[in-house]
N, C-alpha and C positions, 0 to 999 in steps of 0.2 A: 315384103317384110317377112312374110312366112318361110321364105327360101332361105333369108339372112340368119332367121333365129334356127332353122336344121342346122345351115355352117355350122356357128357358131358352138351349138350341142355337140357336133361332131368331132369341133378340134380339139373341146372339151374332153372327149372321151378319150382322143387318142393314145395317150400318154399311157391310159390304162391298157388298151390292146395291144401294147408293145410291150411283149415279151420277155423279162428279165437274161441274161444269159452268164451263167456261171462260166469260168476260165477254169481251165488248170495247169499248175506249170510243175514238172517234175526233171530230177536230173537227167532223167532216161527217156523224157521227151523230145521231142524235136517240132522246130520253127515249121516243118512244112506241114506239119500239123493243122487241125483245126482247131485244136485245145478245146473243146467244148466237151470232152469227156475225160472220165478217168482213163480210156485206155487211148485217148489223140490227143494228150497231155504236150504242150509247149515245153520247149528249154528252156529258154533262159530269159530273164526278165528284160530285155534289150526287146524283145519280142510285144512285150506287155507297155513297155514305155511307148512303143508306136503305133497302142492303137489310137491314140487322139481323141479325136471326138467321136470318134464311136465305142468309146465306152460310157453306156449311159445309166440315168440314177437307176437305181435297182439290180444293178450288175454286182458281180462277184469273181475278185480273182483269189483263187485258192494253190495255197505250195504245199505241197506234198513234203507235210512232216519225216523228221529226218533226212531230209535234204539240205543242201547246203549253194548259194548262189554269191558268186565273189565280184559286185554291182551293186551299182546305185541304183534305186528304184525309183522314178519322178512321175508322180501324180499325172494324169492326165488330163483330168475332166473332173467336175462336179456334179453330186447328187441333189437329192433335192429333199426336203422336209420327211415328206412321206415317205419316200423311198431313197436309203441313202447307198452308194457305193462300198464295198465292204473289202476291204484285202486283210486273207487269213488263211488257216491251212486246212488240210484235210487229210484222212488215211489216219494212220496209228504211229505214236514214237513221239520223240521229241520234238519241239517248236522248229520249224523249216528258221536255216538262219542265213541272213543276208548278211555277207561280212565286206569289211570293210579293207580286207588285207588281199595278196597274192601270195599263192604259192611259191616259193623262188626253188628254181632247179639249177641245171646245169655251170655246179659248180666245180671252181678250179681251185688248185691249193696257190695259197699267195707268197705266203714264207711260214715256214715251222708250222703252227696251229691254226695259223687266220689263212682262211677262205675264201672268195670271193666270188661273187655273179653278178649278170647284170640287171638291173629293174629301174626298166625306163621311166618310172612315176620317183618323184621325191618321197624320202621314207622319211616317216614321224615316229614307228615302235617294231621293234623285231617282236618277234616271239617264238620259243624254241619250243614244242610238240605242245605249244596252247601255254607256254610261261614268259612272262615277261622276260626281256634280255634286258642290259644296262649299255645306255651312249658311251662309248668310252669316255675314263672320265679323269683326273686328277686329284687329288688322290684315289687310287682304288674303293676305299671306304673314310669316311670320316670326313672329316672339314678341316682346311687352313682356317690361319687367321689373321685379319687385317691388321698393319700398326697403323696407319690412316688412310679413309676413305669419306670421297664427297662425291659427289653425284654423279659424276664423269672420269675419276681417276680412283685407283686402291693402291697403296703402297704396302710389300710384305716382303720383309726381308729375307725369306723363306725361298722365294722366287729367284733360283738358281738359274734357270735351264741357260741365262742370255738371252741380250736383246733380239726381238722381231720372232723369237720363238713361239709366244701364243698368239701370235697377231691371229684372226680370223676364228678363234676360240669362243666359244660361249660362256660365261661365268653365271653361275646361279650362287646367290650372295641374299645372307639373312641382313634385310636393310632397317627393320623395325621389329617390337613383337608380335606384327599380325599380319608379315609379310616377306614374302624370299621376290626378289624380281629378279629377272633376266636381262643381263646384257651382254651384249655383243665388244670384242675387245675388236680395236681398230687401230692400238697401237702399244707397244710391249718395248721400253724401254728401261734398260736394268731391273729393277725390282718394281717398275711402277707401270701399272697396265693403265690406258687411256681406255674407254669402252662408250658406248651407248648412256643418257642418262637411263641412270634409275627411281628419280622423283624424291632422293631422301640423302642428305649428307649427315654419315655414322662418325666424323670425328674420328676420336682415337677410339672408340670403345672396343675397338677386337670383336667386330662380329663374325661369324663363319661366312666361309664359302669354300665352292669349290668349280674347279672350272673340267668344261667336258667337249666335245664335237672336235678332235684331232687322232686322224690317226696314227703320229706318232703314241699315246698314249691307249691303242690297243693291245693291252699287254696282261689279261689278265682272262681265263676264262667266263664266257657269258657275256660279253663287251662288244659291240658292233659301231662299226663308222660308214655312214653312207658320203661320197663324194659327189657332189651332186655335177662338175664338170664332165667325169666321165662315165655316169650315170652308174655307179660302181658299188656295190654294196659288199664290206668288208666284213668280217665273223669269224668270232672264237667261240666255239662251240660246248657248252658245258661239257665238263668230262672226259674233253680232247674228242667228242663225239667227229664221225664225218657228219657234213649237214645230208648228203647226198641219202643218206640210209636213214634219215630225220626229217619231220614236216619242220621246216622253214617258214616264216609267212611273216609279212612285210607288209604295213598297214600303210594305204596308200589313199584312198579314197576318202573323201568331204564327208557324204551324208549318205544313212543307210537307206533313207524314205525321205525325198525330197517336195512340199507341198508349194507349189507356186503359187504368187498373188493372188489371194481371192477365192483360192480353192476350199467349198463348204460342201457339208453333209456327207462327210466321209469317215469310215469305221476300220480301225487298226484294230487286230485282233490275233492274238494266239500265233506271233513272229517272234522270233529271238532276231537281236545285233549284237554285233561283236568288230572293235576293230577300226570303228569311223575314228577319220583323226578330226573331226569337227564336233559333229552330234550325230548321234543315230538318228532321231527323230527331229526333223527342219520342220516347224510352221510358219510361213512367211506371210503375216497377212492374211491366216485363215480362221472360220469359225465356222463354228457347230463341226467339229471334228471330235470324237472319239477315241480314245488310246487307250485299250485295256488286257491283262494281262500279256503285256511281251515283257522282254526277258531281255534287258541291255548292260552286257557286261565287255569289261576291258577298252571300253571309248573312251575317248576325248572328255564328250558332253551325251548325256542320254537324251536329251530334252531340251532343246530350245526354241520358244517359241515368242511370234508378235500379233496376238490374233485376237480374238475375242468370242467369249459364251462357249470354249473349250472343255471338254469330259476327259480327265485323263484321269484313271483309275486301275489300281489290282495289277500294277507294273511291278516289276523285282528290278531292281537298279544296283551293280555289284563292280568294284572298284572301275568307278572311273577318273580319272586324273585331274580335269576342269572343276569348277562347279557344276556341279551331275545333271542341275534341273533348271532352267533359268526361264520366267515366263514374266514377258513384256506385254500382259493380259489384262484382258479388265473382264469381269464379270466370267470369268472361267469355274470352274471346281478342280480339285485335285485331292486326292481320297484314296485309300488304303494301299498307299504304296511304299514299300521296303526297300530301306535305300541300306547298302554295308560295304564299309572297304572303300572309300568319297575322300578322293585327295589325300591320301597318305604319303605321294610323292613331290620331296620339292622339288621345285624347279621345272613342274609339268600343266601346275595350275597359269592363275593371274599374276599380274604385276598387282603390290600395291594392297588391292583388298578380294580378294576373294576364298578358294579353297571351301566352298559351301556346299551342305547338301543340298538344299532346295533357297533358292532366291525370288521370290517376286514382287513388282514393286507397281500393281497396276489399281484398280479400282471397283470394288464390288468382287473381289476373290473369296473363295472360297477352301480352307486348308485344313483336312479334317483326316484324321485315322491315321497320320504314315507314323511310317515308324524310321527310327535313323539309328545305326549302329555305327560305333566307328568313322569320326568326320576330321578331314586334316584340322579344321576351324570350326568354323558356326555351324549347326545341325540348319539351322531356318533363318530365313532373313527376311521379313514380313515387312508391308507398310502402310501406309494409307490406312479404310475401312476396313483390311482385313479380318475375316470374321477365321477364326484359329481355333480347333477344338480337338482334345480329344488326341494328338499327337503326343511321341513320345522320342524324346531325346537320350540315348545313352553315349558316352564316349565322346562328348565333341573333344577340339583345342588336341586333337592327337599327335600334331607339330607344331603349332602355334599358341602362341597363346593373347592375352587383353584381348578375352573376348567373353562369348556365354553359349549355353545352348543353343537358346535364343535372341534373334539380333532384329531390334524394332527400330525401324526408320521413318524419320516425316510421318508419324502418324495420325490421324486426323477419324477418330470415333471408330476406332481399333474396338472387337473385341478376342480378350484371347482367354481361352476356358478349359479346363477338366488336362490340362497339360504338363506334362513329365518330363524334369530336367535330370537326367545321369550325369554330373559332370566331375572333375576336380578343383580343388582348387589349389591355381599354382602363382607363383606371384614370378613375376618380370623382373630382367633386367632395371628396368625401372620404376621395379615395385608396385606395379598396379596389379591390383587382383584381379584374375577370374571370376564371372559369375555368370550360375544360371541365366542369367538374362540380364542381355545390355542394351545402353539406348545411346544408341551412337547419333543420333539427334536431338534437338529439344523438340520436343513435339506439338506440329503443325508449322510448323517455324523452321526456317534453313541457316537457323545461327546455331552452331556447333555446343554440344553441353558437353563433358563428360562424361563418360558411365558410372561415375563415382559420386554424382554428383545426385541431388533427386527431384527427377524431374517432374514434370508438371501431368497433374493427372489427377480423375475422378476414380474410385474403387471403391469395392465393398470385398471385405472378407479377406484383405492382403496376408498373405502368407508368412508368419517367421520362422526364420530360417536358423538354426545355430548358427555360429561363425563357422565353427569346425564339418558342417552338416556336406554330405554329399549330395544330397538329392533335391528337387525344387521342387513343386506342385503347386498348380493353380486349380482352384476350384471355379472363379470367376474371376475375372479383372477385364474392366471397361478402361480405352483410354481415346481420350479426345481434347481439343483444346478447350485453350482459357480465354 
């Protein structure tokens, strides 16, 4: 028994005699490295994705600030309560940034201005010395307009070119006021394109669109067409620029930081992204993870997570396309983070309902201090228990609109407090106005209200607002069912 109980003490202790060990990975490193110092620093994160299970809790892999890694980073291993896993940087200068794009070189001229190379991944965004390019697109700038469209067909008499001409085109078409969707045209007869549905029949109302992904319609500087048959990437270069004497880069890659099922006790820290065409940051299924001050601009999605008892804090968040933040969470926090320049582009968000800065829709969240500048749509889309304080909304509905700052869903003993709406107010095609805050549900209940309408709810201290009033403030507001 006395021998059993030393075991025991022993195996106890082990974890603690095991040695933490820092990594480091820098540009000017190399794999055959030992990385365990700043001067036998690793390359490249390919190196770092294969150590498996021997990276253990209380480990640390550090990137050497001002560097730059063009890869996906996936989680390896899990830490533990007391000692968590840490990825972050070190040295002086800027946040180390994992991108999500390639360099494209060796290029040839195609005809007159446009370019081309080859980049064996499918491309979702050029960008010319760090600026967005444009998909070639129809018209150059502005929108056509429909004379009728239903779900599956648009007729414009506008639509000269001849039959079978846009067959395989993309169309992005304003189908509602709080929504552009994408579809796919699959057949192009006279004036009238057959496509993809898009979940909304607009009648006659003449709404916009425009259609893009053909490179007959490369015709305009800053426009690129990827061919995905012959792996082909086409480019007109601002300025009549050569690309060859110009960073090129072509956003190619999922996820900047990928965390597989179940992976907990792990700490992001002081990393930039840039460039994922998915999310920068993947949580799949993880908790007790940590996310604070990195730096995600020009992605898809900054933020998507399905995990639970998540810290994500002190993040800069700066134009991303998608809904910027999306957390399928329960009992998370999410806390002083700057989101600016969040869906400004149509036709790069959702089908239907999105174009958000922050979305969550779990149980026991926690949504307090960010702030939001400039939102295609809704700055916040809250629901359930969400406990909301203390955030600030300017700029939402900056393409869209029948909506609000804030957008409360299915709520059920919500509280939302000390909260700042910047918005406008603009009224619809269909005459519904804008407001600081909608409730696109009745609340606790999955039968659909109005936002116009007033819904069901306990409060103290409700706010009046002028008609003409720009601004909204809550001091307090509880809401729960009836």
């Amino acid at each position: 028994m006395k021998i059993r109980r030393t075991l025991l003490a022993a195996l106890a202790l082990f974890p603690l005699l095991v040695q933490a060990t820092v990594y480091y990975v820098s540009p000017s490193g190399s794999d055959t490295n030992n990385g365990t110092s700043t001067s036998t620093p690793w390359r490249t994160i390919s190196k770092v994705n294969g150590l498996g299970s021997s990276l253990h809790a209380g480990d640390q892999v550090l990137f050497q600030r001002g560097g730059m890694w063009r890869e996906k980073l996936n989680v390896p291993n899990s830490g533990s309560t007391a000692s968590k896993i840490t990825f972050g940087a070190y040295g002086t200068g800027a946040e180390p940034i994992i991108s999500g794009s390639v360099a494209v070189t060796n290029w040839t001229l195609h005809s007159g201005n446009i370019w081309k190379a080859t980049v064996t991944s499918a491309v979702k965004q050029v960008y010319f010395n760090g600026t967005m390019q444009n998909l070639a697109r129809y018209p150059n700038t502005g929108w056509l307009r429909t004379d009728v469209s239903n779900s599956t067909s648009t007729t414009d008499a506008a639509l000269t070119q001849g039959s079978s001409y846009w067959n395989g085109a993309t169309m992005v078409l304003r189908t509602t006021n709080w929504s552009y969707d994408t579809a796919f045209v699959t057949a192009n007869s006279g004036t009238t394109l057959t496509h993809t549905s898009t979940g909304n029949n607009n009648g006659a109302q003449q709404w916009g669109y425009f259609l893009r992904n053909k490179l007959s319609q490369l015709d305009a500087a800053g426009e690129w067409f990827y061919d995905r048959p012959t792996s082909t990437l086409y480019f007109w270069c601002p300025g009549n620029a050569n690309p060859a004497s110009n960073l090129v880069e072509a956003a190619v890659l999922d996820f900047g930081i990928y965390f597989s099922y179940q992976r907990h006790d792990i700490i992001v820290t002081n990393l930039a992204f840039q460039h994922q065409i998915d999310a920068s940051v993947r949580l799949s299924g993880t908790y007790n993870v940590e996310v604070s001050y990195c730096k995600m601009q020009d992605t898809q999605r900054a933020i998507y997570s399905t995990g639970a008892t998540q810290n994500i804090h002190h993040n800069t968040i700066t134009r991303n396309y998608q809904t910027a933040v999306y957390l399928l969470d329960n009992n998370s926090t999410f806390s002083y983070n700057t989101f600016t320049d969040i869906c400004l582009w149509p036709g790069l968000g959702e089908n239907n309902w999105g174009y958000f800065g922050l979305r969550c829709n779990g149980t026991g969240m926690v949504v307090s201090d960010n702030r939001f500048q400039n939102t295609g749509y809704i700055g916040m889309v809250i629901e359930k228990n969400t406990l909301a304080e203390r955030n600030v909304v300017r700029n939402p509905l900056a393409i869209l609109n029948d909506g609000g700052g804030i957008a409360i869903d299915n709520a059920d003993g919500m509280i939302l407090a000390g909260t700042s709406c910047w918005t406008r107010w603009a009224t619809s095609r269909a005459s519904h106005r804008s407001t600081p805050i909608s409730f696109r549900w009745r609340m606790g209940s999955t039968s659909a209200t109005s936002a116009s309408r007033t819904p069901w709810w306990n409060t103290t201290r409700w706010p009046t607002v002028p008609r003409a009033a720009s601004m909204w403030t809550t001091r307090w507001l509880a809401l729960a069912t009836r």
